[in-house]
C-alpha positions as CSV (number, residue, x, y, z in Angstrom):
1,X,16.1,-10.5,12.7
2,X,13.4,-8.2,14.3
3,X,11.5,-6.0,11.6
4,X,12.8,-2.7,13.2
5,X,10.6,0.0,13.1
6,X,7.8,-1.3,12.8
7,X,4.3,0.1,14.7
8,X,4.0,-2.1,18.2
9,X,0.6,-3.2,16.9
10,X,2.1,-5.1,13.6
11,X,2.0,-8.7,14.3
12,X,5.0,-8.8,11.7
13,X,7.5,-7.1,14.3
14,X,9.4,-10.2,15.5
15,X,11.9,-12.3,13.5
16,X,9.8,-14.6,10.8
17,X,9.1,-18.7,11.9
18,X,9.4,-19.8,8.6
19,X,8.1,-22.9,10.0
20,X,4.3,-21.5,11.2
21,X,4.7,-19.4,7.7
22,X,5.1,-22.9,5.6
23,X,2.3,-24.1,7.6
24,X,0.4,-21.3,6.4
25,X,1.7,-21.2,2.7
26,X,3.5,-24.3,2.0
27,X,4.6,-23.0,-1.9
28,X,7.0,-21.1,0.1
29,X,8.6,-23.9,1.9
30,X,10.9,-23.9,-1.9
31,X,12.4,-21.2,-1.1
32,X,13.1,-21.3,2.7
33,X,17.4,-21.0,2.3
34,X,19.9,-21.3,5.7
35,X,21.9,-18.0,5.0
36,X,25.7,-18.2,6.0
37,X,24.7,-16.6,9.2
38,X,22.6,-20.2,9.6
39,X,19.4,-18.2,9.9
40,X,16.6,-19.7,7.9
41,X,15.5,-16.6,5.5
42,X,14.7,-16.6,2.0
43,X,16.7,-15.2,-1.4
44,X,14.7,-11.7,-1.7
45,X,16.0,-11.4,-4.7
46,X,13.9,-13.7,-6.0
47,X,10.7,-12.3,-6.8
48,X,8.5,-15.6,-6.4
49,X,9.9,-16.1,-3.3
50,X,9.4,-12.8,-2.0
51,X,5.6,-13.0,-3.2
52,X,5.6,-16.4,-1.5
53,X,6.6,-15.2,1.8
54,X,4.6,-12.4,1.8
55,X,1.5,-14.6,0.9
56,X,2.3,-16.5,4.1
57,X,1.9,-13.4,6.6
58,X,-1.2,-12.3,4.9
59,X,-2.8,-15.6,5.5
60,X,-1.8,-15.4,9.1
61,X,-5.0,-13.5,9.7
62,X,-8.2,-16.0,9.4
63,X,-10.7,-14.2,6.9
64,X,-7.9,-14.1,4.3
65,X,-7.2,-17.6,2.4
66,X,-6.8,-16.8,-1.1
67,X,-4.2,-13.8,-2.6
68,X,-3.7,-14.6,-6.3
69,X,-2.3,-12.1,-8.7
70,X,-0.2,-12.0,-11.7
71,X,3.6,-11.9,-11.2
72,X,3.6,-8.4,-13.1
73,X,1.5,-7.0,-10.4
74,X,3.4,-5.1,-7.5
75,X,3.7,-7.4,-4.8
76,X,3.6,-5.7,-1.5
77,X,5.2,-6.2,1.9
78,X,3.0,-7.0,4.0
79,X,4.3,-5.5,7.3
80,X,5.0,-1.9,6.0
81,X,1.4,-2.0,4.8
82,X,0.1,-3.2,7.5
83,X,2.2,-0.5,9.5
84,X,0.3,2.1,7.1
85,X,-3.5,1.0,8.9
86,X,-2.3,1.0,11.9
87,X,-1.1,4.6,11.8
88,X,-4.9,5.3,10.3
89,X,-6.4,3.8,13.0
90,X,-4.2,5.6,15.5
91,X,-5.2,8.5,13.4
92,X,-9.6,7.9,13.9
93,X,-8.6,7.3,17.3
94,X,-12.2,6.1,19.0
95,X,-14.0,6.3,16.2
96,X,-16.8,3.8,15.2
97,X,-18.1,2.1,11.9
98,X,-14.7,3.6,10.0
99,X,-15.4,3.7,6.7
100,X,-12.1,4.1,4.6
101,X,-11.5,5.4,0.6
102,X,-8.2,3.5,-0.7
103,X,-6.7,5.0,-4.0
104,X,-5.0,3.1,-6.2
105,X,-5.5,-0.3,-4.7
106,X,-4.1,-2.4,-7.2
107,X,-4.7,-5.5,-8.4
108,X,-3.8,-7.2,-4.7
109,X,-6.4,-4.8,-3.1
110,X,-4.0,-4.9,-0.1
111,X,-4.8,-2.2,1.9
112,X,-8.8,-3.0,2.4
113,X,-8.3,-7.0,3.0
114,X,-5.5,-5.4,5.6
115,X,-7.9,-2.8,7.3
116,X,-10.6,-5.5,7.0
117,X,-8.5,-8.4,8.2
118,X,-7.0,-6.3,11.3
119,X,-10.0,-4.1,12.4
120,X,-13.1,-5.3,10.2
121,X,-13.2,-1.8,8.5
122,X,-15.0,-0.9,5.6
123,X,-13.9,0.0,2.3
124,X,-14.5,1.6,-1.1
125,X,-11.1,1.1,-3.3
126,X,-10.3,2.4,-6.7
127,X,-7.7,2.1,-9.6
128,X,-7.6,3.1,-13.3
129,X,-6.7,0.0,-14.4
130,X,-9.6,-2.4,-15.3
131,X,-7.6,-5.9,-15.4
132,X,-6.2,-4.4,-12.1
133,X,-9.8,-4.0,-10.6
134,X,-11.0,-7.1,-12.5
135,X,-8.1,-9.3,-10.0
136,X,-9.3,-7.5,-7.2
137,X,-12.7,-8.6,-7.3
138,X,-11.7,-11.8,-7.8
139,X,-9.8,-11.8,-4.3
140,X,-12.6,-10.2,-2.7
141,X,-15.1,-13.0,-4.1
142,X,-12.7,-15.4,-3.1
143,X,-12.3,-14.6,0.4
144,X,-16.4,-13.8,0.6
145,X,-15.5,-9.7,1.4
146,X,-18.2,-8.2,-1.1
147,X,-20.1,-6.8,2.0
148,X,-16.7,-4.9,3.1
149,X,-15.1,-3.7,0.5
150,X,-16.3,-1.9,-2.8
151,X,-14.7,-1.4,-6.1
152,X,-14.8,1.7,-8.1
153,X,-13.1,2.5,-11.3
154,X,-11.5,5.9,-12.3
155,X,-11.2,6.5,-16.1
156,X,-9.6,9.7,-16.4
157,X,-5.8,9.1,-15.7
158,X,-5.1,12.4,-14.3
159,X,-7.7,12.5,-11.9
160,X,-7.5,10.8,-7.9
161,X,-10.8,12.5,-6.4
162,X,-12.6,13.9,-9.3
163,X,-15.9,11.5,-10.8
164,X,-14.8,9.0,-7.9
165,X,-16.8,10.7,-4.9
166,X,-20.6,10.2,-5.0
167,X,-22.9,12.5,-3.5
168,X,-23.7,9.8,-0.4
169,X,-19.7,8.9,0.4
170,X,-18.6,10.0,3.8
171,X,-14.5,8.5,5.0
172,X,-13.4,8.5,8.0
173,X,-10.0,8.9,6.1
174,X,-8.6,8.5,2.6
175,X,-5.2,6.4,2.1
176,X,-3.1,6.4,-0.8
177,X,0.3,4.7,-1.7
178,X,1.3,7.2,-5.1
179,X,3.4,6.0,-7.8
180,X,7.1,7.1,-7.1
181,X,8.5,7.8,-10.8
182,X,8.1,10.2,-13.5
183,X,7.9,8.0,-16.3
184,X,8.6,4.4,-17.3
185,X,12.6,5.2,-18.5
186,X,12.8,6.3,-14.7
187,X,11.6,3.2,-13.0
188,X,13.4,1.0,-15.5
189,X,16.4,3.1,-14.4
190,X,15.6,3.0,-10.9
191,X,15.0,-0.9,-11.0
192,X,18.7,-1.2,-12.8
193,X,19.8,0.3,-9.7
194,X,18.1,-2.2,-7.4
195,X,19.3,-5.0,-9.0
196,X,23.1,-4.1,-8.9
197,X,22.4,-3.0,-5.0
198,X,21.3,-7.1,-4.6
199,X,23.7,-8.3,-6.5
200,X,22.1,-9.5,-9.6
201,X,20.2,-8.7,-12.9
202,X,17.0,-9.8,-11.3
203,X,13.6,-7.9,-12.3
204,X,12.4,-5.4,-9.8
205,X,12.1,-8.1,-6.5
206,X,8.8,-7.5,-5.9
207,X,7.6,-6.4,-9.7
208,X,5.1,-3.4,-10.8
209,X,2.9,-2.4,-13.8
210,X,3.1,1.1,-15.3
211,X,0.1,2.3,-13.4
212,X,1.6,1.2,-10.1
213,X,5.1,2.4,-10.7
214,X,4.8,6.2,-12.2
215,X,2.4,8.9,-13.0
216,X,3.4,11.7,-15.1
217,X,4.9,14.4,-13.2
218,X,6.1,11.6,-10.8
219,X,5.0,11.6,-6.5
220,X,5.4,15.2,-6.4
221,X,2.6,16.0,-9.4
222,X,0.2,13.2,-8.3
223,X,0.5,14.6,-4.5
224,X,-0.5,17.9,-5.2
225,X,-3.5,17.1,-7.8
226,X,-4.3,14.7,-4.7
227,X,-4.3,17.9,-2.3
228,X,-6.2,20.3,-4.9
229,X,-9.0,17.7,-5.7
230,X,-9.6,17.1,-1.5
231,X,-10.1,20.9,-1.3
232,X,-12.9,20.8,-3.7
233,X,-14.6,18.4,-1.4
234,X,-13.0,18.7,1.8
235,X,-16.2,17.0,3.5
236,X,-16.0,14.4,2.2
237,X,-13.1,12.6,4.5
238,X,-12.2,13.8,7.9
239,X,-8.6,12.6,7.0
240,X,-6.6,12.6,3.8
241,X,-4.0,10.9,3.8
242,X,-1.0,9.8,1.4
243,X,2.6,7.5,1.8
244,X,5.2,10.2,1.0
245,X,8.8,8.2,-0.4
246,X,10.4,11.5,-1.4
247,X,11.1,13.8,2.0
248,X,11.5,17.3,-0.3
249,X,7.9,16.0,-1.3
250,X,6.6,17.0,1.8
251,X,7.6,20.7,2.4
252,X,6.3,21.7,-1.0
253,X,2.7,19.9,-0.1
254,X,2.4,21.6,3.2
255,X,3.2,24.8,1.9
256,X,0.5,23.9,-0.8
257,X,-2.0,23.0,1.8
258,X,-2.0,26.2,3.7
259,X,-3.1,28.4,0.6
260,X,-6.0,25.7,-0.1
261,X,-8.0,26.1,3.2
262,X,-6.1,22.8,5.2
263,X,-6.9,23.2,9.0
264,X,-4.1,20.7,10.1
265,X,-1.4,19.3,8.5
266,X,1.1,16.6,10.0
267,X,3.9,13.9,9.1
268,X,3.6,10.5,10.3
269,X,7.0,8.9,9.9
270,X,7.2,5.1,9.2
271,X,10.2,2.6,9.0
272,X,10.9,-0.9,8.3
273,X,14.5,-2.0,8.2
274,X,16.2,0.3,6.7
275,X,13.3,1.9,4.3
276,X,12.4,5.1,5.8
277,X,9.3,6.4,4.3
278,X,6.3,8.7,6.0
279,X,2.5,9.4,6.3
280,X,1.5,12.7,5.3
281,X,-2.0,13.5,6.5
282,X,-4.6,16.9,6.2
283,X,-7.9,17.6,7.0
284,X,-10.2,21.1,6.3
């Protein structure tokens, strides 16, 4: 099955050879199933597996060899990811030595080994979480990307921009994939709902921490302190940009943005499968 939707740059847009992908991760070879449709897939239900296979694509690119994280880390999917950078760099357009400011990168530090991996950008990535930044590193040392891509940690939990930005920084854009929940009773809840949707009492398929899962206030708070703390510097990135899950979300930021000095404001829409989600991006 064909990852529909997908951006026609994302290597990830044709049905999986779970062959070539064993080659390239051989702990996922496990959990290579024939479904009764006698396709070879996987159980996505399985959280290992899913991490597994997801492991496998992001060693399809070269420079990347090593991807180890714990298993209560949010494990990403790789082509909806890789979909986000190449909506950036459709974004920069011709632009040269892109430099790129990644909020909340988590301990996988996704979205820089991605931009790095797929057009040797650089990258300055932050998170709140030490242990989280502390995994990071160690992917970055492992895969010899120090020169590339820089870690910085926030310590105040209700600030995105603020004491992150240094006098010297200059993006070409800002990306940003915000927690989706209001608290951790609503991802617990919202995880309960997954489950039954696949059929089982599995844990969330493809897991998350409290940091990566909700912020207080949930997408809709963390958005907006997002767009008030790019208008204090609004120099500082020709592009901010954020992942948008919840569509009301977006009305309620543009209408934010006009009264805070945004020049242009636009919607990027992304889809994979069946997940429709968007790209909402500004600039002063």
């Amino acid at each position: 099955m064909k990852n529909k939707g997908l951006h026609p740059n994302n290597r990830f847009n044709k049905r999986y050879d779970f062959e070539v992908l064993v080659k390239q991760n051989p702990a996922l070879k496990e959990f290579v199933i024939t479904n009764t449709y006698n396709s070879t897939t996987i159980d996505f239900s399985i959280p290992q597996a899913v991490k597994e296979l997801n492991k496998a694509l992001l060693f399809s690119y070269d420079n990347i060899s090593i991807w180890d994280f714990p298993d209560e880390n949010l494990c990403p999917p790789i082509p909806g990811r890789l979909d986000y950078i190449h909506h950036i760099n459709d974004l920069l357009g011709n632009e040269k030595n892109i430099k790129i400011l990644d909020i909340g990168t988590g301990a996988t530090c996704i979205y820089p080994l991605l931009g790095v991996a797929a057009y040797n950008w650089n990258f300055v990535a932050t998170d709140i979480d030490l242990d989280a930044l502390d995994t990071a590193q160690d992917i970055i040392d492992d895969n010899h990307l120090t020169s590339k891509i820089e870690l910085r940690q926030q310590f105040k939990e209700e600030h995105i921009l603020k004491d992150i930005l240094e006098n010297e920084d200059s993006f070409s854009a800002t990306m940003c994939n915000p927690p989706f929940y209001k608290s951790a009773e609503e991802a617990q809840g919202a995880n309960k709902r997954k489950s039954r949707n696949l059929g089982n009492n599995a844990v969330r398929n493809f897991s998350g921490n409290n940091n990566e899962l909700w912020y207080v206030g949930g997408e809709k708070a963390f958005l907006h302190t997002y767009l008030y703390e790019s208008s204090l510097q609004p120099k500082k990135s020709k592009w901010f940009t954020s992942l948008v899950s919840k569509k009301e979300n977006v009305e309620s930021l543009k209408a934010s943005s006009k009264k805070l000095g945004v020049t242009e404001f636009k919607t990027i829409p992304m889809q994979q499968g069946n997940k429709v989600t968007r790209i909402v991006c500004w600039r002063f």
